[in-house]
FIMAR-615085 format. One line per field, with one value per residue (C-alpha): x, y, z. Coordinates in Angstrom, 3 decimals, decimal comma. Layout:
! residues N
u: [X ...]
v: [Y ...]
w: [Z ...]
END
This chain:
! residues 475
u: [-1,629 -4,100 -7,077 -4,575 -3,846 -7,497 -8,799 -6,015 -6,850 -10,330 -9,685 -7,652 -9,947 -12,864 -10,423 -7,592 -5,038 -1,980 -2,705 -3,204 -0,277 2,105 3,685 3,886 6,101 7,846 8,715 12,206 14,955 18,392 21,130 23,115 20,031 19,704 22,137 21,758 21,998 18,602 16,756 15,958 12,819 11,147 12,544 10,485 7,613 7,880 8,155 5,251 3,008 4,088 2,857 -0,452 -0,678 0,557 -1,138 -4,449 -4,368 -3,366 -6,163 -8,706 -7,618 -5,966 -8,735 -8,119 -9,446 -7,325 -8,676 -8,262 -5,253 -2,036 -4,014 -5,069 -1,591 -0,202 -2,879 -1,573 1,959 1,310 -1,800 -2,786 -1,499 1,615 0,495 4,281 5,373 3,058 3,691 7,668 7,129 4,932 7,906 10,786 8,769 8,801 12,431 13,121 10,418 12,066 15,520 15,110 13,171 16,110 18,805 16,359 16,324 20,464 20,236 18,416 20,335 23,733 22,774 20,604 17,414 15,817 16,608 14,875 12,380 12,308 11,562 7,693 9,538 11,661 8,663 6,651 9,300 9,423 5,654 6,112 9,250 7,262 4,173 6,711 7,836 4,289 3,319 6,186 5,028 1,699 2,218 4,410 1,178 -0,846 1,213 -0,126 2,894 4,496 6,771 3,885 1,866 5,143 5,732 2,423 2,885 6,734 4,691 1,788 4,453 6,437 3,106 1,912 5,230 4,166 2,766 -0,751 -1,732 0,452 -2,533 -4,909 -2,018 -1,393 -5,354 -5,295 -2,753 -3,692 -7,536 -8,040 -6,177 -5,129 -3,895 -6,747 -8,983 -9,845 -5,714 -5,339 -8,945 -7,584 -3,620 -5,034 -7,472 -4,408 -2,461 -4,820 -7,139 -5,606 -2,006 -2,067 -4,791 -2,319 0,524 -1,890 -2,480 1,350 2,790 0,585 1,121 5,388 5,173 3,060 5,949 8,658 7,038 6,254 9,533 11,635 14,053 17,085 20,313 23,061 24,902 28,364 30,574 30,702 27,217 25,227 21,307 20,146 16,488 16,267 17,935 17,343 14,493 15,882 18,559 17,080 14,415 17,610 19,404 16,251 15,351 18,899 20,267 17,111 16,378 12,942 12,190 10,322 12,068 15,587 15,817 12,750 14,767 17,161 14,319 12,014 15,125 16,478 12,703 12,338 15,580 14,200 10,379 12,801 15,087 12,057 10,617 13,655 14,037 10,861 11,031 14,301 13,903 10,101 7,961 9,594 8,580 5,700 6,824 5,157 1,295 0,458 1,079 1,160 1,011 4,492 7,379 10,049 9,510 12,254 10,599 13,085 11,651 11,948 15,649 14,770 13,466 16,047 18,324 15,326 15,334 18,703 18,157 15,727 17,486 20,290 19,476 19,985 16,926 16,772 16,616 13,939 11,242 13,244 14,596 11,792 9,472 12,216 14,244 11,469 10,225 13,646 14,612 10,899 11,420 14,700 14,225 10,715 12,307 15,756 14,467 13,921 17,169 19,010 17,341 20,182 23,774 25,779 24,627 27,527 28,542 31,902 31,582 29,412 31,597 29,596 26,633 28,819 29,868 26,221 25,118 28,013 27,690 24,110 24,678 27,723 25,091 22,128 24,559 26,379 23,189 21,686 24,695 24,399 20,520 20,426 23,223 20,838 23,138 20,764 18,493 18,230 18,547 15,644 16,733 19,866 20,968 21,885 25,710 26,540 28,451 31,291 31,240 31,214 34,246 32,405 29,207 29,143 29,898 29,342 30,742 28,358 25,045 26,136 26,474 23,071 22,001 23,085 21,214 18,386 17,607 18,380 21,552 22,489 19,917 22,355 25,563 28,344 30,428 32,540 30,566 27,515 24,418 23,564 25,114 23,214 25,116 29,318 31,009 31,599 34,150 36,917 34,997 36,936 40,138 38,167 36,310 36,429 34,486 32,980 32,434 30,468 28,341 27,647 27,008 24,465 22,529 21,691 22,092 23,617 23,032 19,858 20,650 18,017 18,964 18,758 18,853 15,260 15,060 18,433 19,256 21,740 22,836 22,277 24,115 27,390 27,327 26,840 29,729 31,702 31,226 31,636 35,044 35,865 35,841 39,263 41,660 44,371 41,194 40,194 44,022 43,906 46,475 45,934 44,928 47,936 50,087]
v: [168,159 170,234 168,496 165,633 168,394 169,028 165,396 165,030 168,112 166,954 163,352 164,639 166,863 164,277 161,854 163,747 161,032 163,479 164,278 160,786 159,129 162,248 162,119 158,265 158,635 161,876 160,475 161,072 157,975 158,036 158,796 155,926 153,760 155,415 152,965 149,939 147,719 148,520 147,683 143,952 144,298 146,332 144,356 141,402 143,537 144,063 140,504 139,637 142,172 140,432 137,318 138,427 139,937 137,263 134,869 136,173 136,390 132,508 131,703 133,485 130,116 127,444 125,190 123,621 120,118 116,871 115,870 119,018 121,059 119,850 120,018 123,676 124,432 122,673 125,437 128,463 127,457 126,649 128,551 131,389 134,901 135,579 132,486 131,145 134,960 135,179 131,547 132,181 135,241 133,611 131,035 133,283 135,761 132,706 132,277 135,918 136,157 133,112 134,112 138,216 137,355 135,062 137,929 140,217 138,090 137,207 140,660 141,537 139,042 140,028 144,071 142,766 144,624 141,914 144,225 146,298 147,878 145,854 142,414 142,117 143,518 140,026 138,282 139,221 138,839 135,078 134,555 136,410 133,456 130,523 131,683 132,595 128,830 127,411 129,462 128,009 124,833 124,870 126,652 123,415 121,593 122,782 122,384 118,761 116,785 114,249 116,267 117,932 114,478 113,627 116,571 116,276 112,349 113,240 116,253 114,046 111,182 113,796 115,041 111,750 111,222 114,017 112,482 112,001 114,743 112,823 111,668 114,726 117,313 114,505 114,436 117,767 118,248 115,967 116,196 112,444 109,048 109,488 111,882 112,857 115,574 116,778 117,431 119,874 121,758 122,115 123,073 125,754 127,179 127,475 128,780 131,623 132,295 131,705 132,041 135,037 136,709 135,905 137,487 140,692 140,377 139,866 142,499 145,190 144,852 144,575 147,507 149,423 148,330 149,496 152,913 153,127 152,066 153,432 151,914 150,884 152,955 151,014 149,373 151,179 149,247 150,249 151,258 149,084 148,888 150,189 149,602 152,539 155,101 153,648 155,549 158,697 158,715 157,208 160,021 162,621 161,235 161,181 164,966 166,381 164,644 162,061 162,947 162,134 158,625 159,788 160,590 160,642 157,001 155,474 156,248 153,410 151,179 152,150 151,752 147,929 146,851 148,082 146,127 142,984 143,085 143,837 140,382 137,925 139,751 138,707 135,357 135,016 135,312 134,084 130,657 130,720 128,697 125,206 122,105 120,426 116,524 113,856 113,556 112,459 109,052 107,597 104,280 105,324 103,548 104,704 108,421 110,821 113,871 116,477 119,698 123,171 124,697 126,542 123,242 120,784 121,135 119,956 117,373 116,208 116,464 114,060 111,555 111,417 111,716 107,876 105,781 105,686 109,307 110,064 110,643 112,508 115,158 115,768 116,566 118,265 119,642 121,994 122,913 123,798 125,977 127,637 128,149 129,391 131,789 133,315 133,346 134,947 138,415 137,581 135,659 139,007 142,271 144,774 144,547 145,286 144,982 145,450 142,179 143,368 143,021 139,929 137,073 134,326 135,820 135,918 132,303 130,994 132,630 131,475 127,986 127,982 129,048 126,773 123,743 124,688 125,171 121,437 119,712 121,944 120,733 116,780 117,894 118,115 115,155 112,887 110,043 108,004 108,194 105,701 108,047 106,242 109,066 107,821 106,821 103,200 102,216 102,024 99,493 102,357 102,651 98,804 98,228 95,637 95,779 91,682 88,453 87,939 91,115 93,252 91,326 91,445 95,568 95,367 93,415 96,104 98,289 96,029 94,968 98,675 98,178 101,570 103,216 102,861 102,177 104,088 103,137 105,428 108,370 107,072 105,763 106,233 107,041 105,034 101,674 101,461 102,541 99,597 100,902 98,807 96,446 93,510 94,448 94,368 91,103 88,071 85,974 83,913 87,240 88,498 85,752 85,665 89,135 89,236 86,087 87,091 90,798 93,014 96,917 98,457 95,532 93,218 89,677 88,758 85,500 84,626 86,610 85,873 82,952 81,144 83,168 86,556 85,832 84,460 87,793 90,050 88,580 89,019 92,019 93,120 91,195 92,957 96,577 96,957 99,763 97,971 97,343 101,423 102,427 99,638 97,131 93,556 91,714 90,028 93,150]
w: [22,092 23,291 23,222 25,130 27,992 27,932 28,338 31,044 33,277 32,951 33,896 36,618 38,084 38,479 39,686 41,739 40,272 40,205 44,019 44,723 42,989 42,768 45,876 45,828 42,062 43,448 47,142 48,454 48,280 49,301 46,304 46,544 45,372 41,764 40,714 38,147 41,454 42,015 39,268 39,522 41,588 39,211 36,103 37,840 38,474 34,221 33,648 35,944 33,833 30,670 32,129 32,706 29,086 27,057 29,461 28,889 25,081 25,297 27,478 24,577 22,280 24,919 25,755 29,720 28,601 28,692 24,977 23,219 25,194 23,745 19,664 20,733 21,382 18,594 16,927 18,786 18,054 14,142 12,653 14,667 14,093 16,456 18,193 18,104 19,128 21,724 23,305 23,105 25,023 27,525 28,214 28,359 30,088 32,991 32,532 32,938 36,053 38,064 36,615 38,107 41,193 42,060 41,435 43,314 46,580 46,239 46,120 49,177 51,711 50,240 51,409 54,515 53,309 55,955 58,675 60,548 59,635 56,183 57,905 56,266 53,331 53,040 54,304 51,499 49,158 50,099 49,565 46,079 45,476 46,398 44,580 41,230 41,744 41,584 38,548 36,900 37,933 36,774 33,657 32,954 33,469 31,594 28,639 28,422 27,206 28,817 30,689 32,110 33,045 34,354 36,197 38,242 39,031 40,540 42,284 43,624 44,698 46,828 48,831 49,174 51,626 53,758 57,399 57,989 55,049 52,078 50,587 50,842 49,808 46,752 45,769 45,951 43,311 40,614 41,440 42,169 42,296 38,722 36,365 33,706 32,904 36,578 37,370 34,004 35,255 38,716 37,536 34,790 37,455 40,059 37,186 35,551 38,228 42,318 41,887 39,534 42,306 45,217 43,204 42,758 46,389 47,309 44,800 45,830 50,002 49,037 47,056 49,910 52,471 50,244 50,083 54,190 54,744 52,137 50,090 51,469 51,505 49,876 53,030 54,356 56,391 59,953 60,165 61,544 62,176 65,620 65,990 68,187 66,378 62,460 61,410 62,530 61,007 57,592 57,589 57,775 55,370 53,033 53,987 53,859 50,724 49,275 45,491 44,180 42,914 39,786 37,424 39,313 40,483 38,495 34,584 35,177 36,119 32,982 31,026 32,359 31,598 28,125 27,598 29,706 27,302 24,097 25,058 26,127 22,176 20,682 21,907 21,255 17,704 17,199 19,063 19,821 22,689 23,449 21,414 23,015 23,862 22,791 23,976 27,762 28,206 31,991 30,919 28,780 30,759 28,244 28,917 29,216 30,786 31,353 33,211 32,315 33,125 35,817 37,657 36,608 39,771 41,587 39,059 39,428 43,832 43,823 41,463 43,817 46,813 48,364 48,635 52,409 52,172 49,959 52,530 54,640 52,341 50,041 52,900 55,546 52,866 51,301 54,551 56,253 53,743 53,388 57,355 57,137 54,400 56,673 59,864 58,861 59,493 62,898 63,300 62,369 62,405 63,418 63,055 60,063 56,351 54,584 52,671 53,469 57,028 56,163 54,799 55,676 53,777 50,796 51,323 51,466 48,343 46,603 48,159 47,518 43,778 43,116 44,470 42,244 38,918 39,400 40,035 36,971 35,338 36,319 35,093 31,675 31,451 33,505 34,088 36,367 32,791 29,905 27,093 24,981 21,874 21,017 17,825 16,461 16,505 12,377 10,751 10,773 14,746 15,507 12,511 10,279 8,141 8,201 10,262 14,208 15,480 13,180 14,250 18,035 17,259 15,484 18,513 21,200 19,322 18,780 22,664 24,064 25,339 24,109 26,173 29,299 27,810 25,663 22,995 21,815 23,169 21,862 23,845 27,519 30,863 33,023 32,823 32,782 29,140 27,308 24,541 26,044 27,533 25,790 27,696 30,852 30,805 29,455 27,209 29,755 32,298 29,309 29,081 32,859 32,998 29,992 31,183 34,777 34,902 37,799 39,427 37,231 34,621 33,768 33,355 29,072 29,630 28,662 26,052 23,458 21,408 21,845 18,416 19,364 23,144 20,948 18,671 21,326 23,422 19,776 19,403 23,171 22,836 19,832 21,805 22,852 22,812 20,147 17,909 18,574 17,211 14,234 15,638 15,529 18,390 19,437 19,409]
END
């Protein structure tokens, strides 16, 4: 211990840290923000950090070339020392990063933290969110499965739309006219070199601000902000009754992000990084490329937003909210901050969260979606192992009629449920239907024998409720 105090009064004295960085830990805040209310900034300031370590002692094995990217994962994941440990915690670090920054901004807008002086504060704050978002992004990338070859077409199509820059912002991205080599260089250099800088850049100027301005006093209803007279009275409330942020106020903090390194650990181990898809295949028609969670609202927007739309809302939409989100400090800089005295602000973050957790809902469902994975009807499902009825079952399975429709909770969602289809149509409606096709249906009319047409109206025939409970037809 003493050689310790030695080295550190020594260090100290040829670098003045303690004088430097002292007052900065030991600065004044008001009491009422020593509370566990206040620790989600920091907790994303931990996460971020994790990032950077677990993302640099990927990028010592990860190799950023389209041949060899997805096999050198496959190696970190499988062979390498903590690679799988170290890869999980890289992933759920993300989660926990765009999952805390989120709670961090709700956060912010429900206390109207925006307001004066705070408004480069929020400003800031928004940069950090968009620039979280794009690290997401790219990390998904980079991952070089079909998701992530996926991910970067859908990305590229939605620039493309933009006027008169579509196709620059969209060449930009990918690093060409096609996805290949030159789109994973330019996504892992925006991921582990310009992103991670701008974060640096971003971090450090929002934590400056939040020490020249102070943090914010929890809100009291009936006290609004007054431009003129705010400072004033923050600095007396800071002098008269402000405890020091180190250790007072900064414990809780320490403590929430041992607890948020210890969960991403344990998850980490327990589950591990996510299963890399299948190898990048544009050319692959029957992909089902389902983003990471965080990003599957986004998903879900864009697949249903109606087809006149498209243009419209996946350029305007991005940018209105971007704007909105930047210019709200200057929409409302004084007034009251109490979310009591603020019910509309309570509205629109529940509104805004109820919106993001249906369409994260209709997400992972992904109706609009032929689900390519799902698994043959059995001779126990379609009631027979022999005669017409069981071919036409082994032909809906066959010709990928399960891909869109359901029988008996089985198959996909994109096309109507056909488990009582009998009761609805008729032989003859069967057959029309088959042979020409209707909404997102091809037409199988080329392609079935005269056999396989007669089995599969069979067997469609055949699905009826009666035949569900075991009664016989005519009953």
């Amino acid at each position: 211990m003493n050689f310790l105090r030695s080295a550190w009064a020594w260090l100290d004295d040829r670098t003045g840290l303690s004088a430097a960085v002292g007052p900065i830990a030991k600065h004044a805040v008001p009491p009422n923000t020593a509370t566990w209310f206040y620790v989600f900034g920091s907790a994303t300031l931990f996460a971020f950090i994790l990032q950077v370590a677990t993302g640099v002692t990927l990028a010592f094995i990860y190799v950023p070339s389209a041949g060899e990217a997805y096999q050198s994962l496959q190696y970190i994941t499988n062979q390498t020392t903590f690679g799988r440990i170290v890869r999980g915690m890289h992933n759920w670090g993300a989660s926990a990063m765009m999952l805390l920054v989120g709670i961090h901004m709700i956060q912010v807008y429900l206390t109207a933290a925006y307001k004066f002086p705070r408004e480069m504060n929020w400003i800031t704050g928004v940069v950090l969110l968009a620039l979280t978002v794009v690290m997401g992004f790219t990390g998904q990338v980079i991952r070089w499965d079909q998701t992530a070859v996926w991910s970067a077409i859908v990305a590229s199509e939605q620039a493309a739309r933009v006027p008169l820059l579509g196709d620059w912002l969209a060449d930009f991205i990918i690093g060409g006219e096609t996805i290949g080599g030159a789109t994973l260089s330019r996504m892992f250099a925006y991921h582990v070199f310009i992103i991670p800088a701008l974060l640096f850049v971003f971090i450090g100027f929002h934590l400056y601000l939040v020490i020249r301005n102070g943090i914010s006093e929890f809100p009291k209803a009936g006290d609004p902000v007054d431009p003129a007279t705010y400072r004033e009275k923050y600095e007396n409330l800071v002098h008269t009754k402000g405890i020091p942020f180190w250790p007072d106020a900064a414990w809780k903090d320490m403590v929430f992000g041992f607890i948020v390194i210890t969960t991403i650990l344990v998850v980490a181990i327990v589950i591990g990084p996510p299963t890399l898809g299948p190898p990048p295949n544009p050319s692959d028609i029957d992909a089902l490329p389902v983003p990471d969670w965080y990003f599957v609202f986004y998903f879900a927007f864009l697949a249903l937003m109606p087809p006149a739309l498209e243009t419209y809302l996946m350029v305007l939409g991005p940018l209105i909210v971007g704007l909105l989100l930047f210019c709200l400090p200057f929409i409302s800089n004084r007034g009251e901050r109490s979310p009591l005295r603020r019910p509309w602000a309570v509205a629109i973050v529940a509104l805004v969260i109820l919106t993001i957790s249906g369409l994260w809902a209709i997400g992972i469902v992904s109706p609009w979606s032929p689900h390519f994975d799902a698994k043959p009807l059995t001779a126990e499902m379609i009631g027979t192992d022999s005669g017409p009825i069981y071919r036409g079952g082994m032909d809906f399975n066959d010709k990928g009629c399960l891909y869109c429709h359901q029988i008996d909770g089985h198959g996909g969602l994109r096309g109507p449920d056909l488990t009582y289809i009998g009761d609805r149509l008729s032989a003859n409606e069967l057959t029309w239907r088959i042979m020409n096709g209707g909404l997102n249906m091809p037409g199988f009319g080329g392609t079935l024998t005269n056999q396989e047409l007669s089995d599969l109206v069979a067997f469609l025939k055949s699905r009826t409720r009666k035949a569900a409970q075991g009664l016989p037809a005519g009953d």
